[in-house]
C-alpha positions as CSV (number, residue, x, y, z in Angstrom):
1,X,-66.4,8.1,3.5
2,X,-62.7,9.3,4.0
3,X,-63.1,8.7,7.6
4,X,-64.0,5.1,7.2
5,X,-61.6,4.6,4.7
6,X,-58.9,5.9,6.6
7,X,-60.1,3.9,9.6
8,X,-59.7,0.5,7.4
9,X,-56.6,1.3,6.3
10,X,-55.4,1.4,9.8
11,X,-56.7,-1.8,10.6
12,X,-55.3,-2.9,7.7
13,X,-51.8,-1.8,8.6
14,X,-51.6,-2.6,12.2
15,X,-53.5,-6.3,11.7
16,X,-50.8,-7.3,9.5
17,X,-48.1,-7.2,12.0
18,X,-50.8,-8.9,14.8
19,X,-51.8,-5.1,16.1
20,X,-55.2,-3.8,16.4
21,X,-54.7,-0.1,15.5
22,X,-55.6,1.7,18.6
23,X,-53.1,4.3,18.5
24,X,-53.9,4.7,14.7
25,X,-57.4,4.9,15.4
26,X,-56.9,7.6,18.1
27,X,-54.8,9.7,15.5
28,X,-57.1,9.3,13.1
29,X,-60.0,10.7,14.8
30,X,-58.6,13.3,16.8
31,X,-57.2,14.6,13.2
32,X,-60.8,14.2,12.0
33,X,-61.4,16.2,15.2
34,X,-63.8,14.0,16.8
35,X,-64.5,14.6,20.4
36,X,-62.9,12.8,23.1
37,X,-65.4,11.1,24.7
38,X,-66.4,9.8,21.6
39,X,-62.5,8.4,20.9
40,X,-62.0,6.3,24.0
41,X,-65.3,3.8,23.3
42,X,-64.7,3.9,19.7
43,X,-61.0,2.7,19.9
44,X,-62.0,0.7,22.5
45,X,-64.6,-1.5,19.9
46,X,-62.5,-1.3,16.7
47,X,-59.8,-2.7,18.8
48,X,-61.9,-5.3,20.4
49,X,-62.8,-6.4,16.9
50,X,-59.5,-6.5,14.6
51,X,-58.2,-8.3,17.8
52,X,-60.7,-11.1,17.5
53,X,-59.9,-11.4,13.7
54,X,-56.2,-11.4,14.3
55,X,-56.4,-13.8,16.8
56,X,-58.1,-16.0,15.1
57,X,-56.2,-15.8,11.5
58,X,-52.9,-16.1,13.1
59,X,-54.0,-19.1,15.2
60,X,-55.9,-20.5,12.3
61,X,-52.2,-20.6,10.6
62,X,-50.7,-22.5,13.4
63,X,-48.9,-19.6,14.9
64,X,-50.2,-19.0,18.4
65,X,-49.3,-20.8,21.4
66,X,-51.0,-20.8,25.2
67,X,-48.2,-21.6,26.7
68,X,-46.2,-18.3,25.5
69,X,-49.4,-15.9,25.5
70,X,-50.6,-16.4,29.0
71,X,-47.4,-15.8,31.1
72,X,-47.7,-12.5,29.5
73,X,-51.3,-11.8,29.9
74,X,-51.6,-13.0,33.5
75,X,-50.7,-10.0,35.1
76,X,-51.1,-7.5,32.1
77,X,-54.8,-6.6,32.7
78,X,-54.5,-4.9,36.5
79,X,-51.4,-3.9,35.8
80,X,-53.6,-2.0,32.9
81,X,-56.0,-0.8,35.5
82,X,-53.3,0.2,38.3
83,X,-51.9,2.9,35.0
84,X,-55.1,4.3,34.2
85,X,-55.6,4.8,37.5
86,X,-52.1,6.2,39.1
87,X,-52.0,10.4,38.3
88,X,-48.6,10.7,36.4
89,X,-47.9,13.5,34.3
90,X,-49.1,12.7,30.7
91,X,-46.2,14.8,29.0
92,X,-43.0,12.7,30.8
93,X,-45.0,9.2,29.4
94,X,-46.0,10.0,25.9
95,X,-42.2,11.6,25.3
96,X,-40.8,8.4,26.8
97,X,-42.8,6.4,24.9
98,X,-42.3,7.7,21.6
99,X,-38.4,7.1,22.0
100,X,-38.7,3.9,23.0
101,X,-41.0,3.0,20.0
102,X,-38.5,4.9,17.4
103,X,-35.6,2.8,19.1
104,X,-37.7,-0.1,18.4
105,X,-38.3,1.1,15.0
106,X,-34.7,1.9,14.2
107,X,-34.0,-1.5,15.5
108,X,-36.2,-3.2,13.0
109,X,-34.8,-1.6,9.9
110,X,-31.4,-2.2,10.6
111,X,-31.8,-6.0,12.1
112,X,-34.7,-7.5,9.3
113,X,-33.7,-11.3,10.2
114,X,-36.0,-13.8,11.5
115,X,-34.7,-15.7,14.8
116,X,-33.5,-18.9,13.8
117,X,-33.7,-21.0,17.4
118,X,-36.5,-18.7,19.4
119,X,-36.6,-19.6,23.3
120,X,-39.9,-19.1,25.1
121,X,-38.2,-17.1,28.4
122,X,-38.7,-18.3,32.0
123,X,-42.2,-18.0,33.7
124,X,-40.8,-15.0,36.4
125,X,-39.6,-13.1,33.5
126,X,-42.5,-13.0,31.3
127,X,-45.0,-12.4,34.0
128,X,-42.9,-9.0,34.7
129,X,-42.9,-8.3,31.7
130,X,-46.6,-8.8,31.2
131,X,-47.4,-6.8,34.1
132,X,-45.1,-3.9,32.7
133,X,-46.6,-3.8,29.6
134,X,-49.8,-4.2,31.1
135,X,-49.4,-0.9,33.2
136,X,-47.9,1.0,29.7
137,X,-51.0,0.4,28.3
138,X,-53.0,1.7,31.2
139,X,-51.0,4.9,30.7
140,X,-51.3,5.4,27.1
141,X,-54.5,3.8,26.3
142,X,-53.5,0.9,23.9
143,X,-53.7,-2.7,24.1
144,X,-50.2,-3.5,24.6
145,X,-49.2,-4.8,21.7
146,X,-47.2,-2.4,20.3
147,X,-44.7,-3.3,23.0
148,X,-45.0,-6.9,23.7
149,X,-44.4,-7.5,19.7
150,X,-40.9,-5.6,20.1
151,X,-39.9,-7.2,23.0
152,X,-40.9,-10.9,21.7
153,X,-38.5,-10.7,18.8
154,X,-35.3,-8.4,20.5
155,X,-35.4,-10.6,23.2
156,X,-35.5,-14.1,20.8
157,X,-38.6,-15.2,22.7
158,X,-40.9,-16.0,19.6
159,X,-40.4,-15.7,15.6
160,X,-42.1,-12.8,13.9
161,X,-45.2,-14.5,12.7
162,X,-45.9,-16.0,16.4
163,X,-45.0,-12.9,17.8
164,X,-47.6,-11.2,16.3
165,X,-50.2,-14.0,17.1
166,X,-49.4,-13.5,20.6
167,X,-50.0,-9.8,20.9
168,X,-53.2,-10.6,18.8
169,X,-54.3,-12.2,22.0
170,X,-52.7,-9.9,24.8
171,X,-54.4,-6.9,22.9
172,X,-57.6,-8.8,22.7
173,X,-57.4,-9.2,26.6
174,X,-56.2,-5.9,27.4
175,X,-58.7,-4.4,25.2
176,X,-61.9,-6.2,26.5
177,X,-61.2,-5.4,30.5
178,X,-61.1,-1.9,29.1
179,X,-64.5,-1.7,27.3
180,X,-66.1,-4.2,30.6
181,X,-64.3,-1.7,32.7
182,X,-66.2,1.4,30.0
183,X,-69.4,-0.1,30.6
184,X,-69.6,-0.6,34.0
185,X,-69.4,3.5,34.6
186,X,-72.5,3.4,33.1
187,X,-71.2,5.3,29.9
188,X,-72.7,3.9,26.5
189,X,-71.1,3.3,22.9
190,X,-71.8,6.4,20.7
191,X,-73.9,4.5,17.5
192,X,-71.4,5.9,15.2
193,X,-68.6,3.5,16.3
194,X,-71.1,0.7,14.7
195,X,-70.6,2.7,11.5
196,X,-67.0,2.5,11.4
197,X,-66.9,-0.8,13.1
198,X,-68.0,-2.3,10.0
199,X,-65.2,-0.4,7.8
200,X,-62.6,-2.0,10.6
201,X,-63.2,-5.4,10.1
202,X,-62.9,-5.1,6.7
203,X,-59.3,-3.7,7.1
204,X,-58.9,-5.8,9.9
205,X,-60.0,-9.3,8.4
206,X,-57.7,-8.8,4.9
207,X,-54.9,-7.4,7.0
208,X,-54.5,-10.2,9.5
209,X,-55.6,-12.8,6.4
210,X,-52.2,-11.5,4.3
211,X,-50.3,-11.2,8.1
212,X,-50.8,-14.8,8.6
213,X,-50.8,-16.7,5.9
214,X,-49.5,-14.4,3.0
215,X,-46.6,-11.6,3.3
216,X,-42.8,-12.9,3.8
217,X,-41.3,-12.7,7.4
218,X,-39.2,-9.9,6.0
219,X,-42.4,-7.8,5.4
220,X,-44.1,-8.5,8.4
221,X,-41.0,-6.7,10.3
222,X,-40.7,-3.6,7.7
223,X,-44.2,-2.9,8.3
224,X,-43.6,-3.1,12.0
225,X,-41.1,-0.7,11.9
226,X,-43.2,1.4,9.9
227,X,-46.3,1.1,12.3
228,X,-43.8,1.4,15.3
229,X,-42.7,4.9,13.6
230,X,-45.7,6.3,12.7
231,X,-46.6,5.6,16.6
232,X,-43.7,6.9,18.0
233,X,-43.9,10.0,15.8
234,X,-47.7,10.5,17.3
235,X,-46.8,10.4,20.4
236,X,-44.0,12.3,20.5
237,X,-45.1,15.3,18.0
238,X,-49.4,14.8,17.7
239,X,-50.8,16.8,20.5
């Protein structure tokens, strides 16, 4: 029960700010000191399915657009397979990772305002950037959100609430090449992730809901600097 609860409160969390919780999830059952090859698939469907739900909430509220999610997305998903496949020392990316997600964080808290006049960037530019997310989340195992969202609003390319609607979507695509890509090794899904499947759409489906259509622009970035910290923390100190 305290596993599923604490699995729904991730959801919760991460939906709210258009994430699907995979880092969380990963945390939160390597603390409960689940095995590993039961983490990978397990992430893999929670994040399929608070992706779906945050998808569609945000989009349901009139924040998603095609034209600025599939420039990014385009390139992202071999880019994903190309970093899951290259060998490069684990250590160098999770400490570089984690200091470019406090940066982020730090950035948040101290710049809470929305973008007044956001400008979608040139084609070139966000296929690039795409594919570089895309290969991050081949190396750490995530679905890419946790950087695209950042990137969106520092770089004035969406406002908060569309930002998030897009990396919805890119996590959603990253995220179901990943379990295709699971499946076709011939591995299956451990039953268990059913059982605390159900635990993250409940999480997942109020968390997007109050992302969406409820909490203030200004909440929507302090909890983003919150979940960008609590990441950045994992991945430089969890082990």
């Amino acid at each position: 029960m305290l596993l599923c609860g604490a699995i729904a409160l991730v959801a919760l969390l991460y939906s709210s700010v258009g994430h699907a919780g995979a880092s969380g999830y990963i945390a939160v059952l390597s603390l409960w000191g689940v095995t590993t090859s039961f983490i990978k698939p397990t992430a893999l469907i929670l994040n399929v399915l608070v992706a779906c739900i945050g998808t569609f909430q945000f989009w349901r509220a009139g924040h998603f657009s095609w034209g600025l999610f599939w420039p990014f997305a385009a390139l992202a998903v071999p880019a994903a397979f190309l970093g899951g496949y290259l060998p490069i020392p684990l250590t160098f990316v999770t400490l570089l990772l984690g200091g470019v997600l406090l940066a982020s964080a730090v950035r948040l808290w101290w710049q809470p305002k929305e973008v007044e006049n956001a400008k979608a960037p040139g084609r070139p530019g966000a296929l690039a950037t795409g594919a570089g997310i895309g290969f991050l989340s081949g190396l750490t195992g995530t679905g890419g959100g946790i950087f695209l969202t950042p990137i969106l609003l520092f770089m004035g390319w969406a406002r908060t609430k569309q930002a998030a609607a897009t990396s919805a979507a890119f996590i959603l695509a990253n995220s179901i090449a990943g379990l295709v890509g699971f499946a076709a090794s011939g591995k299956s899904i451990p039953s268990f992730a059913w059982v605390l499947a159900v635990s993250a759409v409940a999480g997942g489906t109020i968390g997007s809901y109050l992302g969406s259509a409820r909490f203030p622009v200004r909440a929507i970035r302090l909890l983003l600097g919150l979940v960008l910290t609590i990441a950045g923390i994992k991945l430089l100190w969890v082990r």
